[in-house]
C-alpha positions as CSV (number, residue, x, y, z in Angstrom):
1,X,-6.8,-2.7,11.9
2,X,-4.2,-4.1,14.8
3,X,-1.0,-2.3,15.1
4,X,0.7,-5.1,13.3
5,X,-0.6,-4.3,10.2
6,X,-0.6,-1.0,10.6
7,X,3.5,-1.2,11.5
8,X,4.1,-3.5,8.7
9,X,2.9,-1.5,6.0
10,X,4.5,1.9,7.1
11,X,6.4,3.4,4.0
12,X,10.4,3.3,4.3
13,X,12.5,5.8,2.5
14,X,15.6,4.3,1.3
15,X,18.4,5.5,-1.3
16,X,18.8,3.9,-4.1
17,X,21.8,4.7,-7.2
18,X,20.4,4.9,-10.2
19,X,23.1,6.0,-13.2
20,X,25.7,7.4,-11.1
21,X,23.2,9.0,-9.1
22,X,21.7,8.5,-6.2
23,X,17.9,8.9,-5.2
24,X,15.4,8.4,-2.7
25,X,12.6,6.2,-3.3
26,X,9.2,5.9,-0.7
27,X,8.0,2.0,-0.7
28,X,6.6,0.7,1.9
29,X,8.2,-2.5,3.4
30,X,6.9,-5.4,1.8
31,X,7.7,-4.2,-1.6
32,X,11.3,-3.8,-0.9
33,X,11.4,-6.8,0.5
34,X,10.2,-8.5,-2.1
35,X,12.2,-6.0,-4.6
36,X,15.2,-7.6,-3.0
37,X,14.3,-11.3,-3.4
38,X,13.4,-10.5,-7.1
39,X,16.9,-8.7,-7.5
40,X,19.0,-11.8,-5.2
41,X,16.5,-14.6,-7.5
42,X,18.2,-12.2,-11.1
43,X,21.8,-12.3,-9.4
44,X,21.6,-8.5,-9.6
45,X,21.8,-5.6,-6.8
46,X,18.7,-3.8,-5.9
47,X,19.9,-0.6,-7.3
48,X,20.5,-2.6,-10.5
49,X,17.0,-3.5,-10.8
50,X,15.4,-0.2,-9.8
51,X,17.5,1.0,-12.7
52,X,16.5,-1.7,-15.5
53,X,12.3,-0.6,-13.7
54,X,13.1,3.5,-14.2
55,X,14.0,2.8,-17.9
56,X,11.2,0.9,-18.6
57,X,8.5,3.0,-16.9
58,X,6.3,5.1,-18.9
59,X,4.6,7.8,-17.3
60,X,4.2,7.4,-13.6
61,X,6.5,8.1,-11.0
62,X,9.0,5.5,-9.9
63,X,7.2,4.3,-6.7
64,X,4.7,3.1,-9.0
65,X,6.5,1.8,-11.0
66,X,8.4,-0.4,-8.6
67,X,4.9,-1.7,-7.2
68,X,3.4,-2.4,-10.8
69,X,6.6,-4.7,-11.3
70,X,6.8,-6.1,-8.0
71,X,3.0,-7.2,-8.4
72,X,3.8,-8.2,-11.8
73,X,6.6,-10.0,-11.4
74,X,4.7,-12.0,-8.2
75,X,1.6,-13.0,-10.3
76,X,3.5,-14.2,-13.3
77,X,5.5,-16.3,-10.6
78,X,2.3,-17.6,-9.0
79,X,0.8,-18.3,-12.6
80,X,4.3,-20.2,-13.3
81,X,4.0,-22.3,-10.2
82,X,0.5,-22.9,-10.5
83,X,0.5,-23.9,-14.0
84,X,-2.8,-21.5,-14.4
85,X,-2.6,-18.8,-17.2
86,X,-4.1,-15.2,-17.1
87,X,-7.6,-14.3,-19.2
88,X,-8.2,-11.1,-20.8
């Protein structure tokens, strides 16, 4: 693995406010990256978002559940660009 990769996929801590309060959250820097396009593409703030993901999670930490949507929210956007549609 080269450095680059390596450097690119260290985890950031950044605070985030979620209900009047704020918290730290552990992603690593491609996710809030794309966290923050999802949240500029919704006309929203990233703390909004994080929010809207914490009350919707269901049994995992929040970390998790900012990667689950992130990847979610990615694929469905390839899918819609791609005119191709998932298979269970």
């Amino acid at each position: 693995m080269t450095e680059d990769l390596v450097a690119k996929s260290a985890v950031v801590k950044r605070s985030v406010v979620i209900g009047g309060h704020k918290t730290s959250v552990s992603l690593e820097d491609a996710f809030w990256g794309r966290l923050k396009i999802i949240a500029a593409s919704q006309s929203g703030t990233l703390s909004k978002l994080v929010s809207e993901i914490d009350e919707r999670r269901e049994n995992s930490n929040l970390s998790s559940a900012i990667r689950v949507f992130v990847l979610e929210h990615t694929g469905a956007a390839a899918n819609h660009e791609t005119g191709s549609v998932q298979r269970r």
